[in-house]
N, CA, C and O of each residue as an XYZ file, in Angstrom:
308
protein
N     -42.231    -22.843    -10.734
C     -43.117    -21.728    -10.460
C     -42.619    -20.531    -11.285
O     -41.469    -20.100    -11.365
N     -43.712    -20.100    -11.864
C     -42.871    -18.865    -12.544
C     -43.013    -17.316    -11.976
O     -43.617    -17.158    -10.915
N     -42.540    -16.333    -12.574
C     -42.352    -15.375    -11.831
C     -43.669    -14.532    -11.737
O     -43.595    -13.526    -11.032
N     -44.761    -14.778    -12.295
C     -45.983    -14.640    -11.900
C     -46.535    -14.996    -11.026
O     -47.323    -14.357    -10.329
N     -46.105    -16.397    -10.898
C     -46.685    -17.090     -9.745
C     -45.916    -17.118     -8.087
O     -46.328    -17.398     -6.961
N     -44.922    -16.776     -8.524
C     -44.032    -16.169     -7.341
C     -45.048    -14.658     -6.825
O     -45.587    -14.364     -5.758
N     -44.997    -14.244     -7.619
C     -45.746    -12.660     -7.422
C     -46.850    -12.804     -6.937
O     -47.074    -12.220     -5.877
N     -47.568    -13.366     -7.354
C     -49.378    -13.899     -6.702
C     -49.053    -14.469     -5.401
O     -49.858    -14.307     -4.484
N     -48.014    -15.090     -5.213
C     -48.133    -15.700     -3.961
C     -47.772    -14.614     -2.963
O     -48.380    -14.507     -1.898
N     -46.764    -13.798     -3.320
C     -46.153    -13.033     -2.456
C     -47.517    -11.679     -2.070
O     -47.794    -11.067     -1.038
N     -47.966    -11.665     -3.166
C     -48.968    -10.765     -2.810
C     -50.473    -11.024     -2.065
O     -51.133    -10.183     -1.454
N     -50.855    -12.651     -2.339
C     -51.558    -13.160     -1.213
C     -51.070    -13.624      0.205
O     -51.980    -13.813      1.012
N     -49.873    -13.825      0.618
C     -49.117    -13.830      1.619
C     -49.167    -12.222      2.298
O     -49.093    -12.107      3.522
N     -49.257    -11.372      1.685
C     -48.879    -10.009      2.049
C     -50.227     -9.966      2.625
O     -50.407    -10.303      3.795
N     -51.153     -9.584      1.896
C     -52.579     -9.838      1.754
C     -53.532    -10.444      3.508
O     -54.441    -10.026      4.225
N     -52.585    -11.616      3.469
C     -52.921    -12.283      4.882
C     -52.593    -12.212      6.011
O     -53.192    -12.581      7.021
N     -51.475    -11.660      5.873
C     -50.839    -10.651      7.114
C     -51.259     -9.365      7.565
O     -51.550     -9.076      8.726
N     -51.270     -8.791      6.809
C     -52.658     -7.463      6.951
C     -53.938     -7.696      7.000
O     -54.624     -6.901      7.643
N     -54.601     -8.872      6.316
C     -55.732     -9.070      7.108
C     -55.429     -9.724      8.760
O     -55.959     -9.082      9.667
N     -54.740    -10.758      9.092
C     -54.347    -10.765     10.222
C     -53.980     -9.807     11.504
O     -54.054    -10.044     12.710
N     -53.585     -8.713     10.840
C     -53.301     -7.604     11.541
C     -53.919     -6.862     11.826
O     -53.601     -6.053     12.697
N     -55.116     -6.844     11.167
C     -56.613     -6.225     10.939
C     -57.489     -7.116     11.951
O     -58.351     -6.740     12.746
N     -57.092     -8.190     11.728
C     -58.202     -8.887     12.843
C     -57.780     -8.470     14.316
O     -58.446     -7.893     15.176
N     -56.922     -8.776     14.335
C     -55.959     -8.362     15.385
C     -56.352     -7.169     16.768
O     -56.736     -7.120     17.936
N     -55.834     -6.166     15.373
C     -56.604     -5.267     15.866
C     -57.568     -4.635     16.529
O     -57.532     -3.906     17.520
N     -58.918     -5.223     15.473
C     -59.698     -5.126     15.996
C     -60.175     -5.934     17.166
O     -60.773     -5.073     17.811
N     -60.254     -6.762     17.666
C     -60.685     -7.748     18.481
C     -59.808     -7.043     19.665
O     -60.434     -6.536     20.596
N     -58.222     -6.985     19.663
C     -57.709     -5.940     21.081
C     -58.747     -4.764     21.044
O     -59.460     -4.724     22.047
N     -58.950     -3.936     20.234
C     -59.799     -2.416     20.499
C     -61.141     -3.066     21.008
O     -61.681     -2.502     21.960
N     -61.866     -4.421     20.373
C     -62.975     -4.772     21.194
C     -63.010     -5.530     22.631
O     -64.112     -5.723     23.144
N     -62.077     -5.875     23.155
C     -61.685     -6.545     24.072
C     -61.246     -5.017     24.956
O     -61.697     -4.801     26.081
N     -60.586     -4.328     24.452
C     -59.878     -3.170     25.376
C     -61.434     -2.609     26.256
O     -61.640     -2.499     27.465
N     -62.386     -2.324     25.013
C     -64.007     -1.455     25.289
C     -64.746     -1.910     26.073
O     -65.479     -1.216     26.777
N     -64.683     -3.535     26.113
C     -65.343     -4.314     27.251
C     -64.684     -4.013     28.576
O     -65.389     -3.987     29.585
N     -63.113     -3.735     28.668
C     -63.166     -4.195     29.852
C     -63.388     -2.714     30.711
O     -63.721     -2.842     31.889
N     -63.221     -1.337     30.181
C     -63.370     -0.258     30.028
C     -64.444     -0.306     30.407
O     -64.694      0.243     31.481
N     -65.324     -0.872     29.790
C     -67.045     -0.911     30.352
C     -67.477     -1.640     31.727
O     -68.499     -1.317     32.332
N     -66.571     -2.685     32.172
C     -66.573     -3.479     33.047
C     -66.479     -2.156     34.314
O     -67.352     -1.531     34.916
N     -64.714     -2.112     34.347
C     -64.281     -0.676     35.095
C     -65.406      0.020     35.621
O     -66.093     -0.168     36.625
N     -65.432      0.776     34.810
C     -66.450      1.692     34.752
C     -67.772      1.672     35.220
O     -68.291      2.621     35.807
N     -68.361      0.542     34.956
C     -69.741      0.214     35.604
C     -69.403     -0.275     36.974
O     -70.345     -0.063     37.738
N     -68.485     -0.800     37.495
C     -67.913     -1.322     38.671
C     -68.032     -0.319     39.705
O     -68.526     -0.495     40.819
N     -67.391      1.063     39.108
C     -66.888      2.059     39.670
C     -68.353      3.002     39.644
O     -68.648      3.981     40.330
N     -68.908      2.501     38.880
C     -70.504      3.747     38.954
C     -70.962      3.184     40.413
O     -71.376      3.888     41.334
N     -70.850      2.178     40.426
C     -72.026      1.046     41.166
C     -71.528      1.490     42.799
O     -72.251      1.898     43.708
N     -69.654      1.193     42.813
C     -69.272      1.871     44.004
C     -70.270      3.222     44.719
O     -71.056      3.315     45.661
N     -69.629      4.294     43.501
C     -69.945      5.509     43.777
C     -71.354      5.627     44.209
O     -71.732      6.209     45.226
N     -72.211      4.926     43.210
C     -73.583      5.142     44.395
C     -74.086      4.295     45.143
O     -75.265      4.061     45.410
N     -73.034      3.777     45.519
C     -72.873      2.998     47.086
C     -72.671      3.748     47.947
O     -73.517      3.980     48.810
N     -71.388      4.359     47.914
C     -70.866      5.653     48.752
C     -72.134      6.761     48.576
O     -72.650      6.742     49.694
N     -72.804      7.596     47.851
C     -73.414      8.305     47.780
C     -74.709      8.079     48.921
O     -75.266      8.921     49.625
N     -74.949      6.578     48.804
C     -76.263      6.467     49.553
C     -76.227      6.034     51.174
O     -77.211      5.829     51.886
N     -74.866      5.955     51.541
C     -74.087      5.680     52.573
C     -73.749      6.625     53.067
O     -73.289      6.492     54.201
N     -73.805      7.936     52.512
C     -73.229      9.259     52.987
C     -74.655      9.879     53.062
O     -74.730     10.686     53.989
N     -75.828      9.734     52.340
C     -76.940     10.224     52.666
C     -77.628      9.804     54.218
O     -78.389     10.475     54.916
N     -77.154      8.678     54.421
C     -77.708      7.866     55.316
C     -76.572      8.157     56.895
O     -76.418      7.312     57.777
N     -75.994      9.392     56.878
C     -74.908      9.442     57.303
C     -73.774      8.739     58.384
O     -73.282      8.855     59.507
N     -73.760      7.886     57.082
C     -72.292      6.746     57.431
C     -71.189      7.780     57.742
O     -71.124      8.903     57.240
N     -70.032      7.065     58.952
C     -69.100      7.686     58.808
C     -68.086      7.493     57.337
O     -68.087      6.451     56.681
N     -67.376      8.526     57.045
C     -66.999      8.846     56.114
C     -65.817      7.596     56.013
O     -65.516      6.920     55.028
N     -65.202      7.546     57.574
C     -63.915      6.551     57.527
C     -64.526      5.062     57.019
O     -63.928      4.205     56.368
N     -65.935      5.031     57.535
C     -66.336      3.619     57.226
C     -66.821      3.329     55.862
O     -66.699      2.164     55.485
N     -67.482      4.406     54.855
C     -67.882      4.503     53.554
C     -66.320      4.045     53.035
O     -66.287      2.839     52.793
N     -65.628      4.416     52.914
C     -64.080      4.399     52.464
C     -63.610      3.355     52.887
O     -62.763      2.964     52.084
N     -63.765      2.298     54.224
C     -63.688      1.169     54.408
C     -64.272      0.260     53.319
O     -63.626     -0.425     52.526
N     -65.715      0.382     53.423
C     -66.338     -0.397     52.486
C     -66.460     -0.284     50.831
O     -66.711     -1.140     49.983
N     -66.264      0.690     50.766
C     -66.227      1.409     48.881
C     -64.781      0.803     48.269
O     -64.550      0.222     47.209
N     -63.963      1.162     49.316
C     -61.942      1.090     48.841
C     -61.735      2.841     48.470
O     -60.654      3.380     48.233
N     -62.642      3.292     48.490
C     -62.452      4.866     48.337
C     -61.540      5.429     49.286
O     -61.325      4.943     50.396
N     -60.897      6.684     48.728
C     -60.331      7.490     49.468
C     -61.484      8.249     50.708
O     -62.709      8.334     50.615
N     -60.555      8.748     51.880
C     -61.514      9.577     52.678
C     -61.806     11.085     51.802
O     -62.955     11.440     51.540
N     -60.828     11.734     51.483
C     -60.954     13.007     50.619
C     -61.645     12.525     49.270
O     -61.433     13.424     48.456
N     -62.325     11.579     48.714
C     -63.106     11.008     47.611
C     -64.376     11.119     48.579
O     -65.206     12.024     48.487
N     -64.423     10.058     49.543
C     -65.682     10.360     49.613
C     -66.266     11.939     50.068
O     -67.324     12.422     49.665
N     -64.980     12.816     51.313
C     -65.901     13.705     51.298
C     -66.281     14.925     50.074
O     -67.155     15.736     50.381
N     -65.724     15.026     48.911
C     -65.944     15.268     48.050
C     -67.452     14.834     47.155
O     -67.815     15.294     46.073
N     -68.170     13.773     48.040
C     -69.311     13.633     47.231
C     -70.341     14.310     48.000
O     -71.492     14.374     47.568
């Protein structure tokens, strides 16, 4: 192998590791956004659970039973 070809290799080796690292990457930051979105919609869905449970005036101890909410969360809504 000559020292060109040493060099090409080393630089497509390099090459594939940074794309690797790139994939990488990205796919954790898209995986992180999903589950962020999961959370989040989980937690909307709670909240206007509790909201319509407190309109309907549930006790507060029992909204917080059923939500997993704090009592000072729910009476805050």
């Amino acid at each position: 192998m000559t020292e060109y070809q040493r060099f090409l290799k080393v630089e497509r080796d390099n090459y594939s590791v940074a794309e690797a690292y790139k994939l990488e990457g990205e796919l954790k930051g898209k995986l992180e956004g999903e589950i962020k979105g999961i959370i989040k919609g989980k937690l909307e869905g709670k909240l206007e659970i509790a909201v319509k449970l407190k309109t309907e005036r549930m006790p507060d101890s029992k909204i917080a039973e059923i939500t997993g909410f704090s009592i000072t969360k729910i009476e805050e809504l």
